[in-house]
N, C-alpha and C positions, 0 to 999 in steps of 0.2 A: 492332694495328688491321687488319681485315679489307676490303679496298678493292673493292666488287666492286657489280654494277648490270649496264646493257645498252645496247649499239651496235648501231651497223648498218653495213655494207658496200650497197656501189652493186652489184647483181648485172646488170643489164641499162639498156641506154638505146634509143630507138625514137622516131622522129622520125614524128610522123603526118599523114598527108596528107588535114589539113583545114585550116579559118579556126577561129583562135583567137576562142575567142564571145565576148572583150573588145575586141580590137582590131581582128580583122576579118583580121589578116596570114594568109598561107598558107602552108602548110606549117614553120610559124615554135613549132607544140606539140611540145615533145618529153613522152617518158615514162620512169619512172622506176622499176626495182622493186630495192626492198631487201631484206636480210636482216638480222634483226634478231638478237642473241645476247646469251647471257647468259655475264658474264665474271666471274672472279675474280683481283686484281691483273694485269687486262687483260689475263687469259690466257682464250682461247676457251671456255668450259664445252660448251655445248650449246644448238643455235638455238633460237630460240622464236617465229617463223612468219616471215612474208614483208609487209611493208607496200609501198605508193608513191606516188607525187606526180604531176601534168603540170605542167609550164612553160614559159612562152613566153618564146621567146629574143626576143621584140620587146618585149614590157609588163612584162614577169618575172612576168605573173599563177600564181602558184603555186595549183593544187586539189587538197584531197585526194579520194580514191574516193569518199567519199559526196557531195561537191563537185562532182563530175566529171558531164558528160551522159552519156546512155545509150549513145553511139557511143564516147564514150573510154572507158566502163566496159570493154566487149567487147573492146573492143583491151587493157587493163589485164589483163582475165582472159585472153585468149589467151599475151599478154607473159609472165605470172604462171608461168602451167601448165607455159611452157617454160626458166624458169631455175630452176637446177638450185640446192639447196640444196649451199655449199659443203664437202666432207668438212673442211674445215679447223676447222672451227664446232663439229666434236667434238671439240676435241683435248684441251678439260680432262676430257672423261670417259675419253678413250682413257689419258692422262698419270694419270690416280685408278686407273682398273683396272691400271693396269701396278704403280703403288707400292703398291697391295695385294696382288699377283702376289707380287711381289720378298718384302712385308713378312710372307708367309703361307710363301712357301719359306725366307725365314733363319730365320722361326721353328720351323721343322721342324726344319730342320739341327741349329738349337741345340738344340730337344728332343734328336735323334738322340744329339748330342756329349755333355749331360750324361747321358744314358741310361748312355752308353760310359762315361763319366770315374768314375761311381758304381759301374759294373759291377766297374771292373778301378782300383780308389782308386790313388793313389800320394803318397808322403811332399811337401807343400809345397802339392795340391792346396785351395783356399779355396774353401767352402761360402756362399751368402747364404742366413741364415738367418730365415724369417718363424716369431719364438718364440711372436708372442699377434699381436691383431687390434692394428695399430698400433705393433708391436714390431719391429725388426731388428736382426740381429747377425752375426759372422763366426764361423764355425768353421775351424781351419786343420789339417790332419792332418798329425800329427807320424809316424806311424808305422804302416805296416802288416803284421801279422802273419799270415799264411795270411786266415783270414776274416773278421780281426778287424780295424779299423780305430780307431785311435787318436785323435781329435782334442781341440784344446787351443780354448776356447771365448775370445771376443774378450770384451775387461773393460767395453765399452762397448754402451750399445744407441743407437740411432737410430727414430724416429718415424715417417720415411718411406726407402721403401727407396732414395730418391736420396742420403740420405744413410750410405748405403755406402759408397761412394767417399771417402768423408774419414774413416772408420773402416781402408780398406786404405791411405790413404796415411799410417796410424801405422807401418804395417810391424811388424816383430815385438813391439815395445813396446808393441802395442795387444794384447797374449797374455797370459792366465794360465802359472802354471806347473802348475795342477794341469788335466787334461784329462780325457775323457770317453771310452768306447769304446762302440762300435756294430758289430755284424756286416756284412758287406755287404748282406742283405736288410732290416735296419731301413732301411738311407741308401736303398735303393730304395725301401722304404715310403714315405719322409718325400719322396723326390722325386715317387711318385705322388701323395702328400695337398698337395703345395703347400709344406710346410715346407721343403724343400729348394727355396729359387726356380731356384740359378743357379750353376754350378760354372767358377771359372776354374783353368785348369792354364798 
């Protein structure tokens, strides 16, 4: 469940020197300007403008702007102009660009590593294998000979690729004995087509 909607922070207060036009009191109006934002699981997203209020510390007559007369509007908009929207109020889009930073460089890396791991195979490395649209499996390479690469194909498939992971936790029992051989530029092929998702060594 996604928790998420819009607050507001008290960015300025301003106490105005006039009669409040309900009760007559002086200098008894203060002013008020917010910043309004939008949150998710009441984490800052990103502001989405500036509202405010006047109120009398004598009657508590609360007005909003279009409420307001045309002297407290001015004062409203000069107050307005000069509070600063807070850098804080970006911090779920600063906090999103960073986990995509991160989620964009691991994924490099990992390209990088399976690139390497397919380049130069070795005996025990495990392939996740996409066989058809909706199909998964493991390949385990038992053996490698100069350019020839050995592997033993896993006796089970899975439907989605999270269920990989309960395919390797069979460990060897989850292996035929009769296996397949592949040069190193097919395992390349199949890693640039996508059949090859994922190599752990």
């Amino acid at each position: 469940m996604v928790i998420y909607g819009s607050r507001a922070t008290k960015l300025a207060q301003e106490t105005q020197v006039e009669k409040c036009g309900n009760c007559g009191t002086l200098n008894s109006v203060d002013l008020y300007i917010f910043q309004k934002y939008a949150h998710v699981f009441w984490i800052p997203f990103f502001p989405i403008g500036k509202t405010g209020v006047s109120e009398c510390s004598h009657c508590k007559q609360a007005l909003r702007l279009k409420e307001m007369p045309m002297g407290l509007k001015s004062s409203y908009d000069v107050l307005k102009q000069q509070s600063k929207t807070p850098v804080w109020t970006f911090a779920g889009i600063g906090l999103l660009t960073v986990l995509i930073t991160l989620g964009i460089v691991s994924s490099q890396k990992n390209d990088a590593e399976n690139s390497q791991f397919v380049k130069e195979p070795k005996a025990g490395d495990i392939y996740e294998i996409k066989s058809s649209v909706g199909s998964y499996t493991l390949y385990k390479v038992e053996a490698v000979e100069g350019d020839t690469v050995y592997v033993l194909t896993n006796l089970y498939e899975t439907n989605k690729s999270t269920g990989l992971n309960d395919l390797k936790s069979k460990g060897n029992a989850g292996y035929g004995d009769e296996g397949e051989a592949f040069s190193v530029s097919q395992l390349q092929a199949m890693l640039k087509s996508g059949t090859i998702m994922d190599v752990e060594r």
